[in-house]
N, C-alpha and C positions, 0 to 999 in steps of 0.2 A: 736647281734650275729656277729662274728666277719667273715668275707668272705674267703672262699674257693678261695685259689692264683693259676692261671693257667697261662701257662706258652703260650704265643701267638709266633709262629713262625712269622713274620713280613718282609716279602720283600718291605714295600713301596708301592704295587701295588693296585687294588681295592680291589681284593679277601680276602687280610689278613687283610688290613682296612675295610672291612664291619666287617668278622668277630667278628675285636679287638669292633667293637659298640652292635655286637646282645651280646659278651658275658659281657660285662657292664652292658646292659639291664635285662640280665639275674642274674645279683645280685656277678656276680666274682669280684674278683680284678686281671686283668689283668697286667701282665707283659711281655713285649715284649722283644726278642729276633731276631736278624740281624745276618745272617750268612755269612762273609766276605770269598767269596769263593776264587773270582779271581778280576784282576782288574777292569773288566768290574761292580761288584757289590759296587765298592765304592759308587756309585752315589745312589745306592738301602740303603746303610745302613747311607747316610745323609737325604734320604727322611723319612725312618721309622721312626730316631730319631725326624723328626718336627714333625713324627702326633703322634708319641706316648707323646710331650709333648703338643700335640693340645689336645689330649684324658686325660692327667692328669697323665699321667700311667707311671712308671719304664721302664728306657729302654735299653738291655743292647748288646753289640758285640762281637759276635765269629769269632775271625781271624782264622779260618781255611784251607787257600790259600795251606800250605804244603800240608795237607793230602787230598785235595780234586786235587791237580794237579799229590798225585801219586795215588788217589784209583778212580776218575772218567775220571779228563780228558787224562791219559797214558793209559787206558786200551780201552777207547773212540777212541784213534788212532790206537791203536794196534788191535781192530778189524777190522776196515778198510784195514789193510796193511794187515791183514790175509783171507782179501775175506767176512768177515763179514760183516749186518748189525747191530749195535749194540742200544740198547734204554738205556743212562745211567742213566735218570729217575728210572727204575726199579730197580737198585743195590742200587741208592743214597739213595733213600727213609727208605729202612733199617737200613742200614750201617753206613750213614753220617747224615742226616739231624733227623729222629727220635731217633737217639741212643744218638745226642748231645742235642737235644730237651730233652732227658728224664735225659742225667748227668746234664744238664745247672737245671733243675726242682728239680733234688737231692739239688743240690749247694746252689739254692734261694728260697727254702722251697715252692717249688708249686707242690700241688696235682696231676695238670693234666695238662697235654698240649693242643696244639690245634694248625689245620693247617687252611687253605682258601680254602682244596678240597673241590670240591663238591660231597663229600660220604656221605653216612649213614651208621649206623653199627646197629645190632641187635644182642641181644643176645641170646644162643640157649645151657641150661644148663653152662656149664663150660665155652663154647666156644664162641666169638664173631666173626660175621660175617660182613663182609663189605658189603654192597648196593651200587647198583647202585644210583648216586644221582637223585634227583630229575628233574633239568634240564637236560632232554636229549644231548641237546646241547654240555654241559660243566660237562656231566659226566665223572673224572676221576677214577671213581675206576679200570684200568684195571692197573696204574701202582703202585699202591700199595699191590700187589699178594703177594709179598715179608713180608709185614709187620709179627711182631710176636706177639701169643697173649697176649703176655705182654704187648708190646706197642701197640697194639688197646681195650687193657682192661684201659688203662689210657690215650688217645686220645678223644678228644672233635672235632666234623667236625660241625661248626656253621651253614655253608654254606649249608647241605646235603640236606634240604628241598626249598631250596631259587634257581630262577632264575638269570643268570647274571646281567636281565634288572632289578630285585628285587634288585640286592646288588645296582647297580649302584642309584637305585630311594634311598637307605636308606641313601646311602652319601649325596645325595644332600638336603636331610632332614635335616643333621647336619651341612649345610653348605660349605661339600667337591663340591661347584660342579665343579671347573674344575678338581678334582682328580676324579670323577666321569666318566671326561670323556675318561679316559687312555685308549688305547688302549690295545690288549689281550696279557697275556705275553707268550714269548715262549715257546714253548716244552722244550726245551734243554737253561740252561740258559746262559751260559758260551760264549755266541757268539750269533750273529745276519747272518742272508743272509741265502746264501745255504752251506751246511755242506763242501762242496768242494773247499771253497775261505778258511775257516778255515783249510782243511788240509793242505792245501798248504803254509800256514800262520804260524802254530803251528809246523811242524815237518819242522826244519831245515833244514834237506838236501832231499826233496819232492822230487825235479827234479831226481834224483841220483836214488831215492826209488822207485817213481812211475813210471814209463816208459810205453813209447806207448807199445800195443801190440793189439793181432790181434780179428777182429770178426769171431767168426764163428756160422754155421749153426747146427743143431740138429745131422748132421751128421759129424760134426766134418770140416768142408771145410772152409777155411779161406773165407770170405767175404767182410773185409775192415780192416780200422787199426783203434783202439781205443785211448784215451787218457793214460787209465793208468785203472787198474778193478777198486781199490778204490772210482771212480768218478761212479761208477755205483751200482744201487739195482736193487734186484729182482722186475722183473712186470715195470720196467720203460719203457715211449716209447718217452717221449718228448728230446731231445737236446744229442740225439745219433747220431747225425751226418751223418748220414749213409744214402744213397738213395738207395732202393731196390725195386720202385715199387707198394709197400703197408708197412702197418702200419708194425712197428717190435717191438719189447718185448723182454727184456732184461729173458732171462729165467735160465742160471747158469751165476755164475763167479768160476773161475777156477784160487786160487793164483799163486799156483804151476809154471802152463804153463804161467800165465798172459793172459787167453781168456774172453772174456766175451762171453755167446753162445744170440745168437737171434732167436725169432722164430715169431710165429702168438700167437696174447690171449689164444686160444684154448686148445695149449700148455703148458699156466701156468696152467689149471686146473689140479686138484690131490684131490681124495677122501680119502688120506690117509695123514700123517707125523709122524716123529719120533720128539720125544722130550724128551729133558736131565732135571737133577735136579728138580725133582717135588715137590712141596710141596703142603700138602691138610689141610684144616681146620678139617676136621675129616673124615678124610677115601675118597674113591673114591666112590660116588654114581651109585648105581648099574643103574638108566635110570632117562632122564628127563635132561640132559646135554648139554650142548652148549658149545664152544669155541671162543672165540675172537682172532683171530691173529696177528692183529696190531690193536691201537688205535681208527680209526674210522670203522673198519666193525663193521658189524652184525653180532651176535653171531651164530653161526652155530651149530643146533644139531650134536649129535659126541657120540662116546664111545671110552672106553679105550679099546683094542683089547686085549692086551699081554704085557708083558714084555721082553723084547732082552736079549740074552745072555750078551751084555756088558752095562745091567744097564738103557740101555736107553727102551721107552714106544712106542710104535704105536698105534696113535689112527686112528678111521675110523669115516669118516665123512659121514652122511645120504644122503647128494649131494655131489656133487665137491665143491669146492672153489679154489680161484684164490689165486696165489704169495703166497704160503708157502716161507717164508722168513727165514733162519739162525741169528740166534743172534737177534731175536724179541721174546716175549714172547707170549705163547700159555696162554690163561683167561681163566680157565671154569665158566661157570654160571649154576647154578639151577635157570630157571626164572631171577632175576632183582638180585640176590646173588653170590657172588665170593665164588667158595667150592674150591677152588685150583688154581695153574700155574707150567707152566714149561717153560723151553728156548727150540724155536723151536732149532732144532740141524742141522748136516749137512742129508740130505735127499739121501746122497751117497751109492747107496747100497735097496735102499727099497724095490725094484720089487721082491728080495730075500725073503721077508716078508712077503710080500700080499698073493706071491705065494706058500708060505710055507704052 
């Protein structure tokens, strides 16, 4: 019987090299694919090519360096220089990396694709639904919220049930063991360090753009001078420079004026936020909801309150939580299941809302 060809995303790293072996095992004929984003992934798309000829397997490269430096990393800066945090994992995922995964599968006659997340998916009628993976640890389902059910109706995630320490023991089964022992890859892959030597680095005229400006207090009083807001998120307290006596928390930035405001923890809490752009796997669940706000919290029970005159949603959360963040993505979960997401928005304006 002749093998069902799926279409292996392949960075090189450990996650897509266990996979490229569980779906072997599993009876596919895998074919890999390297996604030549920026300079930094040449070194990523000479390592896939050795193990995709270590594994036997087709292996092929997508130079997509143009479109990925105008649709991830310009708009990666441009949230920053607008007082945003920005997660560009969550756009690329749709957009770039599964949309060329599914033409690259059109082109080389492969059924199905497949990534190194560590999701699960289940189906539910029509509709498929993403899981939380299996390893806590190295559960990424919050930034795949975006995906659509086309492309999770033909995504294969090998990984979803397997720990990290699991993938890494299967290389070493085959052999791989110093590939086995690679350390974890980034979030963001397009650069290494802290996001703040990159903007300084990427956007040519930084100095010009970014400019000192002032701290202040909840109540608007200057306190000290800042670097520049870009260099700062919501809920930060370490390498603010600032001596006031006790701990400080970065709790707005302000592009406009160029302030970054500071306050006490206490301060960041908020039982409410607004969020833009939602998308739901089927509908918005009347109870039973939780939210994720960035990447590694805990999901927080939550309800959708209302919808705003301008489109945007208010949710309320059953406790407080800390650093509602702009430009990071709101998760909802049913249980260990993503039912939807939206982009936290700006929070300017909400007390008009609650008290509404």
């Amino acid at each position: 019987m002749q093998q069902e060809r799926v279409l292996l995303g392949m960075s090189g790293g450990v996650d897509s090299t266990a996979a490229c072996r569980i779906l072997q095992e599993r009876g596919y004929e895998v074919v890999g694919l390297t996604l030549l984003t920026c300079k930094k992934s040449l070194s990523a798309c000479e390592e896939a090519a050795e193990l995709a000829a270590r594994f036997g397997i087709e292996h092929h490269i997508a130079d997509i360096r143009e479109e990925f430096q105008a649709n991830v990393i310009a708009p990666f800066l441009q949230s920053y220089l607008a007082g945003i945090t920005p997660n560009p994992c969550i756009d690329c995922n749709p957009t770039i990396k599964f949309r060329i995964l599914m033409e690259e599968a059109d082109r080389l006659g492969c059924k199905y694709i497949a990534t190194g997340h560590y999701v699960r998916t289940v189906r539910d009628g029509e509709n498929v639904f993403i899981k939380q993976g299996a390893d806590n640890k190295k559960d990424q389902s919050y930034f795949l919220w975006r995906l659509s059910q086309e492309q999770l109706r033909r995504t294969l995630f090998p990984l979803g049930e397997m720990t990290k320490e699991e993938a890494r023991t299967l290389l070493k089964e085959v052999g791989l063991t110093e590939k086995a022992k690679d350390g974890e890859s980034m979030e963001i892959c397009f650069f290494d360090g802290d996001y703040r030597d990159y903007l300084r680095s990427a956007i040519p005229d930084a100095d010009s753009r970014i400019k000192p400006g002032y701290f202040v207090d909840s109540e608007g009083r200057k306190i000290g001078e800042h670097k520049g807001f870009p260099y700062y998120t919501i809920g930060q307290r370490k390498g603010l420079n600032i001596a006031l006596g006790h701990p400080a928390y970065v709790l707005k930035i302000n592009a406009a004026k160029n302030t970054v405001m500071l306050g006490e923890a206490s301060q960041l809490l908020t039982q409410y936020m607004i969020v833009e752009n939602p998308a739901w796997v089927d509908g918005i669940p009347a109870e039973g909801m939780s939210a994720r706000i960035r990447h590694r919290s805990t999901p927080a029970p939550c309800r959708i309150e209302r919808e705003l005159p301008d489109g945007k949603w208010l949710v309320r959360f059953d406790e407080p939580v800390s650093a509602v963040t702009p430009g990071q993505s709101a998760v909802f979960y049913c249980g260990d299941t993503v039912v939807g997401g939206a982009y936290i928005s700006s929070q300017r304006g909400i007390n008009q809302w609650i008290t509404a």
